[in-house]
C-alpha positions in Angstrom: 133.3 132.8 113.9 133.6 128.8 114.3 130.9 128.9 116.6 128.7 130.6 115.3 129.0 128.7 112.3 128.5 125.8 114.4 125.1 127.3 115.4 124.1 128.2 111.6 124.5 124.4 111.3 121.9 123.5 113.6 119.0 123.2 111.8 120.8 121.2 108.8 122.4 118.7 111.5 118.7 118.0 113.1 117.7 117.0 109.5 120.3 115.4 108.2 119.7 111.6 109.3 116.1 112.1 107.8 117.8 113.2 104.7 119.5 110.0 104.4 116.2 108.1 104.0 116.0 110.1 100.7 117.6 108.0 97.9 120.3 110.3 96.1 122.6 109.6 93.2 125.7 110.3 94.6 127.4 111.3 90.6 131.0 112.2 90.5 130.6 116.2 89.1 132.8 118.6 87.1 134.6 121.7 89.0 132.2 123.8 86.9 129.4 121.9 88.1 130.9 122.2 91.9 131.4 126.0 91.3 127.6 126.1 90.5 126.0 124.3 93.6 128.8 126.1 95.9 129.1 129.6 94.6 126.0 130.2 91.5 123.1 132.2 92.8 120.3 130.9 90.9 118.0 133.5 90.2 115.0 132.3 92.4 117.7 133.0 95.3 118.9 135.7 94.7 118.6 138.3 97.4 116.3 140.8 96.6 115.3 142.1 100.3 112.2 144.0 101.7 110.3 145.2 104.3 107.7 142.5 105.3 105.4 143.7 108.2 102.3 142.6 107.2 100.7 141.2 110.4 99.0 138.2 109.0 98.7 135.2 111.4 98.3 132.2 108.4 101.4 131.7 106.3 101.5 129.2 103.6 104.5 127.7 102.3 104.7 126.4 98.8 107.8 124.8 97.8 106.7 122.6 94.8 104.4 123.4 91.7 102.9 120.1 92.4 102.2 121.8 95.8 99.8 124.5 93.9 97.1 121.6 92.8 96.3 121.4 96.2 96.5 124.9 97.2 95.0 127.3 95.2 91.2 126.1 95.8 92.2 126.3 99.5 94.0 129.8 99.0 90.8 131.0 96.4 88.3 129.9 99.2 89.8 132.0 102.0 90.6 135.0 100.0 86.4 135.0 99.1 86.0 134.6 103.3 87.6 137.7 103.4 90.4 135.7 105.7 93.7 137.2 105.4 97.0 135.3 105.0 100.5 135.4 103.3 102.4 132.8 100.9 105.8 132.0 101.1 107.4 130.7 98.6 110.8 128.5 98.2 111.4 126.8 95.1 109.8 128.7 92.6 108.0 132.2 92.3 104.6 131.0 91.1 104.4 134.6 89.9 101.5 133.7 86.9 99.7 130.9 88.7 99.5 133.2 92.0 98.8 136.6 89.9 95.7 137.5 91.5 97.3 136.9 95.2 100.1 139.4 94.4 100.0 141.6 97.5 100.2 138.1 99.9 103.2 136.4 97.9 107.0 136.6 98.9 109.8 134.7 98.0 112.5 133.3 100.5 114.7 135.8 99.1 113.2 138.8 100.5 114.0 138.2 104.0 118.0 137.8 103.0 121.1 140.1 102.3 123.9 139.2 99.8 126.1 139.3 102.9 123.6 136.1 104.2 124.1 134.5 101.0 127.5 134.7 100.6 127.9 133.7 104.2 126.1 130.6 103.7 128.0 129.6 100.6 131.5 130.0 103.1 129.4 127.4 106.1 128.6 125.7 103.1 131.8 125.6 101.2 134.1 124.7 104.6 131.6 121.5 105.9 131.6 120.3 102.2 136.1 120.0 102.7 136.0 119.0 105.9 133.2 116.2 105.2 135.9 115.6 102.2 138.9 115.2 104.6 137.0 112.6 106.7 136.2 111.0 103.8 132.6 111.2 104.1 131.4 111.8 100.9 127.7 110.8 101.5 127.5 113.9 103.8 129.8 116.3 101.3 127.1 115.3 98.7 124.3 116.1 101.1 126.3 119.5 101.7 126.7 120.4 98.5 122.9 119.7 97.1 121.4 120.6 100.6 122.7 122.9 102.7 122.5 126.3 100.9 119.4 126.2 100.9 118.2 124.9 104.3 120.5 128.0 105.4 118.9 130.0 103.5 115.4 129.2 104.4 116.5 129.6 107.9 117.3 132.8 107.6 114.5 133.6 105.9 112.2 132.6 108.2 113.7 133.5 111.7 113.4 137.0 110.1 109.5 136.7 108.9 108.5 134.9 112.2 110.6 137.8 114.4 108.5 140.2 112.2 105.3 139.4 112.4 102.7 137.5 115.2 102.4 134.5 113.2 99.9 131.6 114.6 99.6 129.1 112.0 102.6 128.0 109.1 100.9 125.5 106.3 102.7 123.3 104.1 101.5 120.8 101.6 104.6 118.6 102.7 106.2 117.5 106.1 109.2 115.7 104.7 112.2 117.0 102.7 114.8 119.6 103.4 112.9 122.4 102.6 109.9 121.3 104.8 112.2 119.9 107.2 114.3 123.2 107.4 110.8 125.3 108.2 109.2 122.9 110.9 112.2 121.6 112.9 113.1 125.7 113.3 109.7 126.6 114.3 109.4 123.5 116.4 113.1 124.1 118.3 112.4 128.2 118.4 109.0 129.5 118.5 106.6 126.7 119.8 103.3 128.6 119.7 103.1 128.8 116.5 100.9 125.6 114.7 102.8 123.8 112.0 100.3 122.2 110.0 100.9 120.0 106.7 98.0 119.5 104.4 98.1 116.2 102.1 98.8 117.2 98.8 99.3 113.5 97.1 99.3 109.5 97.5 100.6 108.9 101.1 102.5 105.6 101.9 104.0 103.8 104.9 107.1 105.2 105.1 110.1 105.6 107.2 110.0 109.6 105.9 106.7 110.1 107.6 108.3 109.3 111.6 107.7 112.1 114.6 107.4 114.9 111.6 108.3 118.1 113.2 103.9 119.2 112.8 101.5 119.9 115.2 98.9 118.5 112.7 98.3 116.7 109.8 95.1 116.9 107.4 94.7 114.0 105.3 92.1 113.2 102.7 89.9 110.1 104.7 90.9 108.0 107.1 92.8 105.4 105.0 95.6 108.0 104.7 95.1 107.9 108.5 95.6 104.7 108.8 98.9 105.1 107.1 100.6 107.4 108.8 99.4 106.4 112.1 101.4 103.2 111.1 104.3 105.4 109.9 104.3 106.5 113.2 104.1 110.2 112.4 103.5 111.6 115.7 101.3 114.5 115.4 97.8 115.0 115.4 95.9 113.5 111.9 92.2 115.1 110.7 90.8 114.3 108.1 89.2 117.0 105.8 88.5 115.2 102.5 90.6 116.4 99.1 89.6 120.3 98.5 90.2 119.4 94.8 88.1 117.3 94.2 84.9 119.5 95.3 83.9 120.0 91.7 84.1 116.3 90.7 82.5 115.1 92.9 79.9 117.6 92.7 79.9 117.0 88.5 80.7 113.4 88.0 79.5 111.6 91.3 75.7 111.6 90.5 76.6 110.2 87.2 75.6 106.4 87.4 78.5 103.9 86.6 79.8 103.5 83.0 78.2 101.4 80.6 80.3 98.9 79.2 79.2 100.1 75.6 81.7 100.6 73.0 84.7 100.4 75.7 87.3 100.9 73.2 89.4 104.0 74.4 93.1 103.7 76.5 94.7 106.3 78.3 98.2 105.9 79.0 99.4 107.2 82.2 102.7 106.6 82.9 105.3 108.1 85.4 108.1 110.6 84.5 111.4 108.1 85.5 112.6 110.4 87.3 111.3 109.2 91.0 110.2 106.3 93.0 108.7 104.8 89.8 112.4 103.5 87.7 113.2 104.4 83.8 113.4 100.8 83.1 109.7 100.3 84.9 108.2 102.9 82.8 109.9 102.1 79.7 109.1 98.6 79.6 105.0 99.7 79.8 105.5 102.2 76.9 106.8 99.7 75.1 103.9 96.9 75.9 101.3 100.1 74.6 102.7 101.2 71.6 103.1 97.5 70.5 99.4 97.0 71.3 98.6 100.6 69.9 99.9 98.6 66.3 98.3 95.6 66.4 94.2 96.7 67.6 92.8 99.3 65.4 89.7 98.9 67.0 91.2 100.5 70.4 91.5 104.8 70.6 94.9 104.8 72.5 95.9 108.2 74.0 99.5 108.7 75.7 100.1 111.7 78.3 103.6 111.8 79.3 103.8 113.0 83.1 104.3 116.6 84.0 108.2 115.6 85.4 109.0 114.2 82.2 111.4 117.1 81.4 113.4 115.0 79.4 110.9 113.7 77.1 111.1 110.3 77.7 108.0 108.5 76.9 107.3 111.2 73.8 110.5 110.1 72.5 109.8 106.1 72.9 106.6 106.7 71.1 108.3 108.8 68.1 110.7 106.6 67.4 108.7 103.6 67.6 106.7 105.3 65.5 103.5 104.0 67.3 99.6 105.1 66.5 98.9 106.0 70.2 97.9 109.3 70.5 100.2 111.9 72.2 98.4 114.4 74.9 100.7 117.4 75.9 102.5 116.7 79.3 101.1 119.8 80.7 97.4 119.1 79.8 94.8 118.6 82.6 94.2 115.2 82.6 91.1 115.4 85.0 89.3 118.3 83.2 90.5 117.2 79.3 90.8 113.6 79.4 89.1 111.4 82.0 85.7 112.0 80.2 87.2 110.5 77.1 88.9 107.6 78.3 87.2 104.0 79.1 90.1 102.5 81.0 93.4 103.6 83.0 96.9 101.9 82.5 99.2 103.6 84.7 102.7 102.6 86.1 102.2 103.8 90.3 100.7 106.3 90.7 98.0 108.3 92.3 96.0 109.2 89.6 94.2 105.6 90.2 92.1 107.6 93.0 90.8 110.3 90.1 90.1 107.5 87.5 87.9 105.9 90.4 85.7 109.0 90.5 84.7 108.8 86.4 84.2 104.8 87.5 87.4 104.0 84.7 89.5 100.4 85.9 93.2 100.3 85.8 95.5 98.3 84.2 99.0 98.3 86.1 102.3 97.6 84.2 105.4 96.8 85.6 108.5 94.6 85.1 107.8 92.5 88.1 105.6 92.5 91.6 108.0 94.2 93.5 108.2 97.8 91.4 104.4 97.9 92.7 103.2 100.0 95.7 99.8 100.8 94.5 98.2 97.5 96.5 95.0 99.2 97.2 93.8 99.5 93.6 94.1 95.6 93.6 92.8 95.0 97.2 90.1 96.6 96.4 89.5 95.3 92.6 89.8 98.1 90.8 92.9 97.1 88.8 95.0 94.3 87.3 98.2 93.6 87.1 100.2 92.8 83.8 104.1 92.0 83.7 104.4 91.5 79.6 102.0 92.0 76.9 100.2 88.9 76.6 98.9 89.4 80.6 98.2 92.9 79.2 95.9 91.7 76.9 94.2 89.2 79.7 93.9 91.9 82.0 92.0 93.7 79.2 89.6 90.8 78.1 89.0 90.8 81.9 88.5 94.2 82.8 85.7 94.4 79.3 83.9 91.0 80.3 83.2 92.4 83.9 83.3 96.4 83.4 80.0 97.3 84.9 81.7 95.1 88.3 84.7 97.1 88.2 83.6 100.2 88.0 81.0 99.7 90.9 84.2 98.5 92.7 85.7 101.8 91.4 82.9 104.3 93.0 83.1 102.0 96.4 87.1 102.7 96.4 86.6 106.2 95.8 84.3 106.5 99.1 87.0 105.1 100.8 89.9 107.3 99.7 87.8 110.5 99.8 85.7 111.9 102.8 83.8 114.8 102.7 83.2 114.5 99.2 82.4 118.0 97.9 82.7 119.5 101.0 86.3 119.7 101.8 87.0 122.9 101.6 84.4 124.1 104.0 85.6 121.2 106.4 89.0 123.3 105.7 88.1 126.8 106.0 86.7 126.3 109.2 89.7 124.6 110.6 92.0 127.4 109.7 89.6 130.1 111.0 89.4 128.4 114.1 92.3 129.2 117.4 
């Protein structure tokens, strides 16, 4: 039994040194806690196994809901061509937001048994002790947090690919364990099938990005080439433009550049705290905007806490600081309820910078000190300023209004550069997937 649990292992060992460029909290957890992650079927996972023979050659993998932005214009696009495909997905059901693909979507947990569950929990629970006994406790973290589900996703996919003639798998992400899981199996075991990632956000240079287990990446332009050509990614990169922002660019681009009229509303953008972007980093800007919310009447300021701020952490600053910002629901569409009212951006890093340039809105960027920023092309390319306290906020601001017809030309040039295709994406990517 040894080895073939030595073999179930495989997949997890390929990926596990690209797992360590991940940053994880390694906390110190309760034996109810452990009893969760080893033993705890959440209900997402929990087998529920049927017959899947459906013969379609495109399968999409959604692992995310940040993955479905991206996605369902694609998804939409093809189902009006009349080309067929199925959705797999990991993470989370997406049973509302994909109602009207219903007969293409599956879960992970329809290609497993309990018996494959519970199996995986034993692999699971005997390399989490022995990692333990060798005092390895970066790998028994991994284990714990990691492993179940990379088996899991194995399984589940050896069985859909052994069950159908698959030609193309496409995910909106080529790092990660789930991603990871998918590509390095289909990569090791069934080569003629095309792994194919599709940019779903803000890509950086990064370690994360090296010889990804894809035949192809599609990016947005080719700045986003550039950047993982010098994160040495080793696949094939096209670019085919951003299919969400079709609409924009078809509604806003003709518009000339703003008028610097009346520029007297804020929108607050910050980030949830609970990624790259730190607590203390976000915190600090909430607190230079309520403070300046307070003092200048004569500025409309509008807050919207990120979608990952589960805990409520920018909502809660504002409350108790009882500040006169106004507070947007997390969940709202920013692009299609808020841009149109907003005459300038302030936003911690983030890729929302690249929307804002679109409406031709500058950016303010807060942080606690030049090295929390990674968003260097907003300010190579003068559509932002920098601000490390309030006083440089309010310089930044007096700047930005004394030269706002400037930046937002800058703004339109910038978005040129980040987007090809603009308004024609998802043709460019309908085509692509319809072709061998």
């Amino acid at each position: 039994m040894l080895n073939s649990y030595t073999k179930k292992l495989m997949i997890f060992n390929s990926i596990y040194n690209r797992l360590l460029l991940f940053n994880i909290n390694l906390n110190i957890l309760s034996i109810r806690s452990l009893f969760r992650e080893l033993i705890f079927i959440p209900s997402n996972l929990k087998p529920k196994r049927s017959i899947i023979n459906n013969k379609r050659k495109i399968v999409f993998v959604l692992i995310f809901k940040s993955h479905l932005k991206q996605a369902l214009p694609i998804l939409k696009k093809l189902k009006k061509n009349n080309v067929k495909f199925s959705i797999i997905t990991v993470r989370d059901k997406f049973e509302i937001q994909l109602s009207e693909f219903k007969n293409d979507i599956y879960n992970i947990n329809n290609f497993y048994s309990f018996s494959d569950y519970f199996l995986g929990c034993f692999f699971q629970i005997y390399n989490y002790s022995l990692s333990l006994i060798k005092q390895d406790k970066i790998r028994a973290y991994y284990i714990m947090k990691l492993f179940k589900i990379s088996y899991l996703i194995e399984k589940a996919f050896i069985k859909l690919i052994e069950k159908n003639d698959i030609k193309k798998i496409i995910l909106f992400k080529g790092d990660g364990v789930e991603a990871l899981t998918v590509t390095s199996l289909v990569k090791a075991k069934y080569k003629t099938i095309k792994l194919i990632s599709i940019q779903h956000g803000v890509i950086g240079v990064s370690k994360i990005h090296e010889n990804l287990y894809l035949d192809e990446f599609w990016v947005w332009s080719d700045f986003f080439k550039s950047r993982l050509l010098q994160s040495k990614v080793g696949c094939n990169i096209k670019i085919v433009g951003d299919p969400t922002k079709d609409m924009l660019f078809k509604s806003v681009w003709p518009i000339k550049n703003k008028k610097n009229d009346n520029i007297n509303k804020i929108l607050f953008l910050p980030n949830s705290g609970n990624s790259f972007t730190q607590k203390s980093q976000v915190l600090h800007s909430c607190k230079i905007i309520s403070n300046f919310s307070k003092r200048n009447n004569n500025f409309k300021v509008m807050v919207k806490p990120h979608p990952g701020d589960i805990n409520n952490l920018v909502e809660n600053f504002f409350f108790k600081n009882k500040s006169k910002a106004n507070i947007i629901n997390r969940h709202d569409d920013v692009i299609k309820n808020n841009f149109y009212d907003a005459d300038l951006i302030v936003i911690n890093n983030s890729g929302i910078g690249n929307e804002s340039a679109i409406f031709g809105i500058p950016i303010i960027i807060i942080a606690e000190n030049m090295d929390q920023i990674w968003i260097n092309q907003y300010l190579e390319n003068k559509i932002a300023e920098i601000s490390l306290n309030y006083n440089e906020f309010k310089k930044s601001l007096e700047k930005i209004l004394s030269k706002y017809s400037i930046y937002s030309k800058n703004c339109r040039q910038f978005a040129e550069t980040m987007y090809a295709y603009r308004g024609e994406s998802l043709d460019k990517i309908l085509n692509l997937i319809k072709s061998k």
